[in-house]
C-alpha positions in Angstrom: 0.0 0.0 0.0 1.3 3.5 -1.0 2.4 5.3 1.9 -0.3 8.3 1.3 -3.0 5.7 1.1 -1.9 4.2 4.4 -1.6 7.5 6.4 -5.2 8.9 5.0 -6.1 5.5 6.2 -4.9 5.8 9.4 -5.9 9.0 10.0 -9.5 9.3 8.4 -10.0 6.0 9.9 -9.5 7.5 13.3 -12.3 9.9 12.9 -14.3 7.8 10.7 -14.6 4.6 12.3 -15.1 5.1 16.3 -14.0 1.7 18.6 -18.3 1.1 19.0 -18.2 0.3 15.6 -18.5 -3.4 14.7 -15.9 -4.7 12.5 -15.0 -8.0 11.2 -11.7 -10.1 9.5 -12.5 -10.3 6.0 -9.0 -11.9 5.2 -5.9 -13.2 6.5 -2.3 -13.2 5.0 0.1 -14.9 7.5 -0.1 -13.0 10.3 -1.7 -10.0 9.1 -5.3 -9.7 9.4 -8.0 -7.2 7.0 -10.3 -5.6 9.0 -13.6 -5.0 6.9 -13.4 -0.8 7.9 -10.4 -1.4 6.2 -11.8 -2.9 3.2 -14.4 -0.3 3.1 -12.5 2.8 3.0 -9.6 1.8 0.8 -12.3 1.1 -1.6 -14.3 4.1 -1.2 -11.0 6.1 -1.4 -9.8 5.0 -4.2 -13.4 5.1 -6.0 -13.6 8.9 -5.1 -10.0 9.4 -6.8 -11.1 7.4 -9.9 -14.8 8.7 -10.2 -15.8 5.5 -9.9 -18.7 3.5 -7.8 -17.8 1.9 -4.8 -20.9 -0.2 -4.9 -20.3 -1.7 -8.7 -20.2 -5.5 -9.4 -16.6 -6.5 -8.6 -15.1 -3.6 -6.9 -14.5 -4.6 -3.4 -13.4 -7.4 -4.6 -10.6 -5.9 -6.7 -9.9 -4.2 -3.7 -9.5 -6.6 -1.0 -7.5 -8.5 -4.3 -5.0 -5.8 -4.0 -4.8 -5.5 -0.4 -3.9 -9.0 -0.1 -1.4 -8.6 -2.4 0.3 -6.2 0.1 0.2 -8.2 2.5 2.1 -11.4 0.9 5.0 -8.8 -0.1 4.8 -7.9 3.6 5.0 -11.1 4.5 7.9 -12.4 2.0 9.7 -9.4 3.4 9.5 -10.5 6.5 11.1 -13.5 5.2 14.2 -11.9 3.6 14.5 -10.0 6.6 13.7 -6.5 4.8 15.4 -4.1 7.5 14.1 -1.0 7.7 15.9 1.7 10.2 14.2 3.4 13.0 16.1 6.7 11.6 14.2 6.2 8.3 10.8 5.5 9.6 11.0 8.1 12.6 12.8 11.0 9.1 9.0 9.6 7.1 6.8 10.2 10.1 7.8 13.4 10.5 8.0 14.1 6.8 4.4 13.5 6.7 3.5 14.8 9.8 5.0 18.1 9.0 3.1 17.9 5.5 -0.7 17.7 7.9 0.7 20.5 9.8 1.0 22.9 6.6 -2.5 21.4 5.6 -4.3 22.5 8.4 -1.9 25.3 9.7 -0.7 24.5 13.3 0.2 21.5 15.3 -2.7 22.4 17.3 -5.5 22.0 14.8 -3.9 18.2 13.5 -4.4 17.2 16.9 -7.9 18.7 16.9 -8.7 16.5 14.1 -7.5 13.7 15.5 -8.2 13.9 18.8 -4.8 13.2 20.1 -1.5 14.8 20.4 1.0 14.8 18.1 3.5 12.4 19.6 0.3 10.1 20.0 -0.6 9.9 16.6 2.9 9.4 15.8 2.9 6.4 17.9 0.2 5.3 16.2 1.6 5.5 12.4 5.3 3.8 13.6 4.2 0.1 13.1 2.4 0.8 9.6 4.9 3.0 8.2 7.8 0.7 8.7 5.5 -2.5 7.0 5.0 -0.4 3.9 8.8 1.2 4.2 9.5 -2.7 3.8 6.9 -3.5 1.3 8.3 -0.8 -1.1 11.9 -1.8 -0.5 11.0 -5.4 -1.7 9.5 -4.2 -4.6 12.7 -1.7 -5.0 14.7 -4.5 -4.8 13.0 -6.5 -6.8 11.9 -4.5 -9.7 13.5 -1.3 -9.7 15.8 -2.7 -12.4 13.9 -4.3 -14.8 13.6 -2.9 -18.3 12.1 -3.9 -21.9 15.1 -5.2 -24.5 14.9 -3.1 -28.1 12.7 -6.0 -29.2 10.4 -6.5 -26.7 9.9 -2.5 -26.7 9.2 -3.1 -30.8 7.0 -6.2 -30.1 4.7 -4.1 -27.2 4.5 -1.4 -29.7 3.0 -3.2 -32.3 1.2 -5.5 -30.1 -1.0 -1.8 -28.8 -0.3 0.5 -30.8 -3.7 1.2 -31.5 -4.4 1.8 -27.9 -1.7 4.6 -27.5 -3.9 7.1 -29.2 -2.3 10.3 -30.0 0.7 11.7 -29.0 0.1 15.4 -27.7 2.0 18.0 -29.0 5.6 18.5 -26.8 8.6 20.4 -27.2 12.5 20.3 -26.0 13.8 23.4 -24.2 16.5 24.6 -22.2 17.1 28.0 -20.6 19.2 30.4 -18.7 18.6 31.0 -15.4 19.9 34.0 -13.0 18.9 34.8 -9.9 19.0 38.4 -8.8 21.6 39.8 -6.5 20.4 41.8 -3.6 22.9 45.1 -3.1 24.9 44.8 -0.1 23.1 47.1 2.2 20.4 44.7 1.8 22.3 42.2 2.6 23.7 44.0 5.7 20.4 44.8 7.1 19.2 40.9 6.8 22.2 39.8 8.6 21.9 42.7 11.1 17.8 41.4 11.5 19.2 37.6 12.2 22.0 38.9 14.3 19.6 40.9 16.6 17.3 37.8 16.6 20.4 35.6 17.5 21.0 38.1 20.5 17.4 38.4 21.7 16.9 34.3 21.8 20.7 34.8 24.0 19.0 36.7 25.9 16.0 34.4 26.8 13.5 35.2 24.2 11.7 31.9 22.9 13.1 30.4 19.8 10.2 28.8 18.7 8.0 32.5 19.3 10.4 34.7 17.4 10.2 32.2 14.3 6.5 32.0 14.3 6.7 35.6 14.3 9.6 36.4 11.8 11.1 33.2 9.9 10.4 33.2 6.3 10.7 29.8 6.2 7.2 28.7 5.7 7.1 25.4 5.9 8.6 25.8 8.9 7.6 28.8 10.4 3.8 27.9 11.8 5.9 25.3 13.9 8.5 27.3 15.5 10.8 26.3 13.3 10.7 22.7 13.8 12.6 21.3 10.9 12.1 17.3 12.1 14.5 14.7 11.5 16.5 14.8 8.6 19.2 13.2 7.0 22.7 14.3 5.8 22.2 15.6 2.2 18.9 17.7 2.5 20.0 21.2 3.1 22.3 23.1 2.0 26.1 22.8 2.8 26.5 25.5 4.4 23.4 25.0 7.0 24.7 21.1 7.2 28.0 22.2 8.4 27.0 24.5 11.0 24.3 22.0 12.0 26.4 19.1 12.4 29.0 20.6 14.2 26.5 21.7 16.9 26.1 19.4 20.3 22.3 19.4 21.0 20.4 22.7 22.6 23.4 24.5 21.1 22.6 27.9 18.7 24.8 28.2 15.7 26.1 32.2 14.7 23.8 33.7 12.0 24.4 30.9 8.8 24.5 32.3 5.2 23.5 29.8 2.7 21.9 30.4 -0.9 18.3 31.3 0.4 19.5 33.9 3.1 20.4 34.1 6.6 19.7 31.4 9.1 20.2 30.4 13.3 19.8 26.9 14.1 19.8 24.9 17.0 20.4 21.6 16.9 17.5 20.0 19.1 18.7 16.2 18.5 21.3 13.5 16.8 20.6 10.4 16.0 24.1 8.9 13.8 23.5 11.1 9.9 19.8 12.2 10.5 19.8 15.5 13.1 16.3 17.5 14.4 17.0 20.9 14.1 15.1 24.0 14.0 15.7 27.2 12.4 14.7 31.0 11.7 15.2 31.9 8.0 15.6 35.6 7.4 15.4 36.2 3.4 17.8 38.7 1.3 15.6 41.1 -0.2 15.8 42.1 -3.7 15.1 45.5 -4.9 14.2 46.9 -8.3 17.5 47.8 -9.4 18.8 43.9 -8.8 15.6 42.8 -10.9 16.4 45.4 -13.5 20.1 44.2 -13.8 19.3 40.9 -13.9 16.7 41.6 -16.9 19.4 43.7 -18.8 22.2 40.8 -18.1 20.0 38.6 -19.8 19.0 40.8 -23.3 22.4 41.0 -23.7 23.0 37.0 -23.5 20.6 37.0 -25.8 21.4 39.5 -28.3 24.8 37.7 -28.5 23.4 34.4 -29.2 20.8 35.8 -32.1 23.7 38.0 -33.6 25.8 34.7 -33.9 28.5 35.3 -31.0 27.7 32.2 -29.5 25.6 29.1 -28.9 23.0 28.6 -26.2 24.6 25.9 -25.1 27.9 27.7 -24.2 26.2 30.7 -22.9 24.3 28.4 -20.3 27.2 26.5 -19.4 28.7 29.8 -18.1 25.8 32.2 -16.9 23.1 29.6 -15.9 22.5 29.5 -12.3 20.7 26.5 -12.6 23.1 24.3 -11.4 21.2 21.2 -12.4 21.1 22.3 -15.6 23.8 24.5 -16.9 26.4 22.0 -17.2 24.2 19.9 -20.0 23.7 23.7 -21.9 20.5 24.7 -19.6 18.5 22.0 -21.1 15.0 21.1 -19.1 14.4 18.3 -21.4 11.2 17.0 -23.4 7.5 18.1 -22.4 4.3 17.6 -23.0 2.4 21.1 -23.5 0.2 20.1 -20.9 3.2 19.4 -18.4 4.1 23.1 -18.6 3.4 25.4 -15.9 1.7 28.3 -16.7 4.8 30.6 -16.9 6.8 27.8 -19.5 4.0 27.6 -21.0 3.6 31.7 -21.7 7.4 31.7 -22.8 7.3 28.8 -25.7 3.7 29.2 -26.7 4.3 31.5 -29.4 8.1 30.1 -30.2 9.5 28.7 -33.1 12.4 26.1 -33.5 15.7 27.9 -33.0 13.9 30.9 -31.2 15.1 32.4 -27.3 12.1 33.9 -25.5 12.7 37.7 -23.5 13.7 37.1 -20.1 11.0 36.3 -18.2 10.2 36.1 -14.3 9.8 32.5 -13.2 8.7 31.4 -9.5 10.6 28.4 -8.4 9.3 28.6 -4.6 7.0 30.6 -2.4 8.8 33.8 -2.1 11.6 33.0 -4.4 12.2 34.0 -7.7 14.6 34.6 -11.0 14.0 35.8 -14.7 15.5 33.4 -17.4 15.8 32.2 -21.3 14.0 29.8 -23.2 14.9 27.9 -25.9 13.0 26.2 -28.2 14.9 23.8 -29.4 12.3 21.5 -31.1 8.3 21.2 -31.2 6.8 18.1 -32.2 2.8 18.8 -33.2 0.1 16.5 -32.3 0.4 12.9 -33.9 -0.3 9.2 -34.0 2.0 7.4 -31.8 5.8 6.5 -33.5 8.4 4.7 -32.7 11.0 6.3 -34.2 9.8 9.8 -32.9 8.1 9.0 -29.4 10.6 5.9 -28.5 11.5 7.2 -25.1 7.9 7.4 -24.4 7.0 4.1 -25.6 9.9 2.2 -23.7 8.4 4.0 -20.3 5.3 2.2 -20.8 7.1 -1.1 -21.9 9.2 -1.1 -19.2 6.1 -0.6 -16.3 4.3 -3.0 -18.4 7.0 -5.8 -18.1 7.6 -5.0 -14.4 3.9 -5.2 -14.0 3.7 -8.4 -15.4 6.5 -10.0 -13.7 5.3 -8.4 -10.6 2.0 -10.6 -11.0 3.9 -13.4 -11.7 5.6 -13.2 -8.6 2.5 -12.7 -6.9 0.6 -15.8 -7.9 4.2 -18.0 -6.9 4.1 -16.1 -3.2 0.1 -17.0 -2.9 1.6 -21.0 -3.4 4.1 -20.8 -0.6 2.3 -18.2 2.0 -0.7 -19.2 3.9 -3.9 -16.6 3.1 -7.6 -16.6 3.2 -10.5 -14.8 2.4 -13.2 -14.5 5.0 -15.7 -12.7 3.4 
């Protein structure tokens, strides 16, 4: 079971079916039991995502089909001793936990919902989030990997090809990207903001009130900064570095990193993962940096048009897109209907071979640049090929062969692991 299915399970389940409820087992899978509320809400979930009826001939059964399913992988990892660490279920808990909290806005109102506090419903989730942690590393492990040969990619093609339907019109594009560079007395008075912050939390001010009230973290913010357990790798270098040198309850100095000015303190450390919380205080832009930015950009690409260059060169040396600008600021191969609004506005009215004006593009809540595009090809609207839409065609090869070996598998673990159906 998908990890989002189990924890709207878990929770709308806790408010949906109270203990005076009578339930039954409607199956059994080694030592895992279905419980019919079970049943019942996965199938009236997943009917509600699908538009579908719940009530129609067959459904349920489909259902409970799949949920058994989940529980002979469970089982059979179980069997291969599947290890899943207490660091990685504890960093998914409060992943997810932090993801209710920016649903409903405070800590407070999840446990209103739910009627219990936060390190109760925690509790609650441990046990099911580390069976389906080891359900999908099974399935990782076991067909991650797998992939259609040239020939069997040919042979699916031609096999349902008539059932592709049409191909929708897409287009390859890279781009340019720069961020805008805040003057340095903007920068001074964001550092001075943190410093005075760092100082008044020395002084005894509550961390956790102060960023409520001025972080501009904002996934962060509503909880006092409460970052959760995370591992090495997430943040940025430079907030790692201060982070992981700290001992716990200990305040870094004010942290520059790419997104502006930070204080930390580390709250706990548990070998790579760490629970920190922090107050973000943003560098400002002003008009001028926007209006620099925009200018630095006409002229990239008044070069390019006039011939002085390639796009490709100029984005492996301006493009502050650091996932891109070392391939030539390519974004790769989209679907129109993939685009985001602002993509879409800059390549709608492109030809081949054409650079848009630079344009602003959000890439976060708060944040922004102005870039390029580049349309480098536009494929219209056509009848699925496999010479021109290969790359598609493999991707649904490839899940199609996993799927079926996936079944395969299924039907040998239902030979070798006791279940029943109790319905």
């Amino acid at each position: 079971m998908k990890l989002k299915f189990f924890l709207l399970f878990l929770f709308c389940s806790l408010a949906v079916f109270p203990q005076e409820v009578v339930d039954k087992i409607v199956a059994v899978v080694d030592d895992e039991i279905i419980m019919k509320s079970e049943l019942d809400f996965r199938a009236e979930l997943l009917a509600a995502q699908n538009n579908l009826n719940s009530a129609s001939p067959g459904f349920k059964q489909n259902v409970l089909n799949s949920l058994i399913e989940e529980k002979l992988v469970l089982a059979q990892a179980n069997l291969d001793s599947i290890v899943v660490s207490d660091d990685e279920v504890s960093q998914r808990i409060e992943y997810q936990i932090n993801m209710f909290i920016q649903q409903y806005g405070s800590q407070q109102k999840v446990e209103d919902v739910y009627g219990m506090s936060i390190e109760k419903i925690k509790r609650e989730m441990r046990d099911e989030v580390r069976k389906n942690l080891m359900i999908q590393r099974l399935r990782e492990k076991n067909f991650a990997n797998i992939e259609a040969s040239r020939k069997e990619v040919e042979e699916f093609f031609e096999k349902y090809k008539d059932s592709l339907g049409v191909i929708p019109e897409k287009v390859k594009i890279s781009h340019i990207y720069r961020n805008p560079k805040a003057s340095d007395e903007v920068k001074k008075q964001s550092r001075e903001l943190a410093q005075a912050l760092l100082d008044s939390i020395k002084a005894g001010v509550d961390f956790a009130e102060l960023a409520r009230k001025y972080s501009e973290d904002p996934g962060s913010a509503p909880q006092g900064g409460d970052l959760g357990f995370v591992k090495r790798g997430v943040f940025y270098p430079e907030f790692e570095s201060a982070a992981f040198a700290l001992e716990p309850g200990q305040l870094s100095g004010v942290v520059e990193s790419p997104v502006g000015f930070h204080i930390i303190q580390l709250l706990e450390k548990r070998g790579e993962s760490i629970h920190t919380r922090h107050i973000l205080i943003k560098i400002k832009t002003d008009d001028k940096a926007d209006i620099k930015t925009i200018d630095f950009l006409s002229e990239i690409r008044d070069s390019i048009v006039n011939g002085k260059g390639t796009f490709n060169e100029y984005a492996k040396k301006y493009s502050e897109d650091e996932e891109t600008a070392a391939f030539g600021g390519e974004l790769g191969t989209f679907y129109l209907n993939q685009l985001d609004k602002t993509l879409l506005d800059a390549v709608s009215k492109l030809k081949e071979g054409e650079i848009s004006f630079p344009r602003r593009i959000e890439y976060a809540p708060g944040n922004y640049g102005y870039h390029i595009v580049y349309l480098e090809k536009r494929v219209p609207q056509h009848s699925a090929n496999l010479q021109m839409d290969y790359d598609e065609i493999k991707r649904i090869a490839d899940e199609y062969k996993r799927q079926e070996e996936y079944q395969e598998w299924i039907e040998e673990l239902k030979e070798k692991i006791y279940w029943e159906v109790r319905l």
